[in-house]
Every structure is written in structure tokens, then in C-alpha cells.
C-alpha positions as CSV (number, residue, x, y, z in Angstrom):
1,X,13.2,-13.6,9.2
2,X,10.0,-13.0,7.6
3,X,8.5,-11.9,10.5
4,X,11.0,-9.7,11.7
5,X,11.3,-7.6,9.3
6,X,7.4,-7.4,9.1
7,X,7.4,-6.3,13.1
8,X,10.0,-3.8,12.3
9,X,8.4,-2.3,9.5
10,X,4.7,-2.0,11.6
11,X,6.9,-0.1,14.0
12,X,8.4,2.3,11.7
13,X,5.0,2.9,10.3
14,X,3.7,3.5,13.7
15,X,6.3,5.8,14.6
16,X,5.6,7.6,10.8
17,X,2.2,8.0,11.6
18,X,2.2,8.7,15.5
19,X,5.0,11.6,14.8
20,X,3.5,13.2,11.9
21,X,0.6,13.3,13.7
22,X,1.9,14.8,16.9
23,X,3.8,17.6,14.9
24,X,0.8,18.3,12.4
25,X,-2.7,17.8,14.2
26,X,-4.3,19.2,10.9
27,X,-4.0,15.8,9.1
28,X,-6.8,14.6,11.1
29,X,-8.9,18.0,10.0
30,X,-7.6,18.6,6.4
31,X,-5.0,16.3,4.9
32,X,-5.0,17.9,1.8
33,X,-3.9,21.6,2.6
34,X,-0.8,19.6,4.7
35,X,-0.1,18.0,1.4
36,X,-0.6,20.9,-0.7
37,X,1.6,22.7,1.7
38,X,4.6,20.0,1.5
39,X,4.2,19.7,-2.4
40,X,4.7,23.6,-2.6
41,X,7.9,23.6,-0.4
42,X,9.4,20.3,-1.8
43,X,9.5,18.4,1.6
44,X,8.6,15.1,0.6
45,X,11.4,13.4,2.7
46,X,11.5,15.3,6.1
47,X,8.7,13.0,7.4
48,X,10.9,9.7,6.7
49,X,13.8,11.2,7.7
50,X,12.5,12.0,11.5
51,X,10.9,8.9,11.8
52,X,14.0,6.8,11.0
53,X,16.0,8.8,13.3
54,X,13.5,7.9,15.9
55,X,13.4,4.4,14.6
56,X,17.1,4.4,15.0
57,X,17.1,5.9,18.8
58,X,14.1,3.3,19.7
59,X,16.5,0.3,18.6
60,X,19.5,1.4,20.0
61,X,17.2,1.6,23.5
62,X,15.9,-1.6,22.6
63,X,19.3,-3.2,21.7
64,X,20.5,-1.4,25.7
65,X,17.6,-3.8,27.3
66,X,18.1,-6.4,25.5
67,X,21.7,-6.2,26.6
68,X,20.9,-5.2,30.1
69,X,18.1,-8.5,30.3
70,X,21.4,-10.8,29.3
71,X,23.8,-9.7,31.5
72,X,21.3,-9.9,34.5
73,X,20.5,-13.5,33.4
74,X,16.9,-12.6,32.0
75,X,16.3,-14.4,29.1
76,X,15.3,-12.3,26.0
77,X,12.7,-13.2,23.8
78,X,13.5,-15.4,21.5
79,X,13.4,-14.4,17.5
């Protein structure tokens, strides 16, 4: 169970970091004016809130092949 829930957390942090850097480029050139510029408008969430809906649409397509590998007689990895 441990392990799980450590995989699924390295995901979501890879999908937190991968989005926020495809839709803000400048964190790699100047963190702090993105931050200063989040603290100003009060947006602290939006970046948690995207990446768990993509979280969310990456295990419902992971739950699909994992359903999909079963019915075809493919044996899932095990857990």
C-alpha cells in the first residue's frame, strides 16, 4: 500500500510540475515575479486544482487499459 500511494503521489508531482511549467515558461527564468504575481492575485490553488484534474483524466485512462488488458486476457501488473 505504501508504495502505491508513493507512485501516485511522484505522479501527481510530475504532472504539478510538468503543467506549471508548460503554461508558465518564466519559472525556469524568474520564479519569483510568478510568485509575486500569484500572491498579488490570490491564486494559490489553481495550480493544484489543474493538476488534479489531469491526475484524475490520467487514472480514469489508466483504469480504461487496465480494463481493456483484462478483458483481452493480458495480465495487468500486479500491485
Amino acid at each position: 500500500m505504501r508504495k502505491k500511494v508513493i507512485r501516485e503521489g511522484a505522479i501527481f508531482a510530475l504532472l504539478l510540475v510538468t503543467l506549471a511549467l508548460l503554461m508558465h515558461p518564466d519559472l525556469l527564468s524568474d520564479p519569483s515575479a510568478r510568485f509575486a504575481q500569484m500572491q498579488s492575485r490570490e491564486n494559490h490553488l489553481h495550480p493544484l486544482l489543474y493538476a488534479a484534474l489531469m491526475y484524475l483524466i490520467v487514472l480514469i485512462f489508466r483504469g480504461i487499459l487496465g480494463i481493456t488488458a483484462r478483458l483481452f486476457g493480458h495480465n495487468a501488473p500486479s500491485e
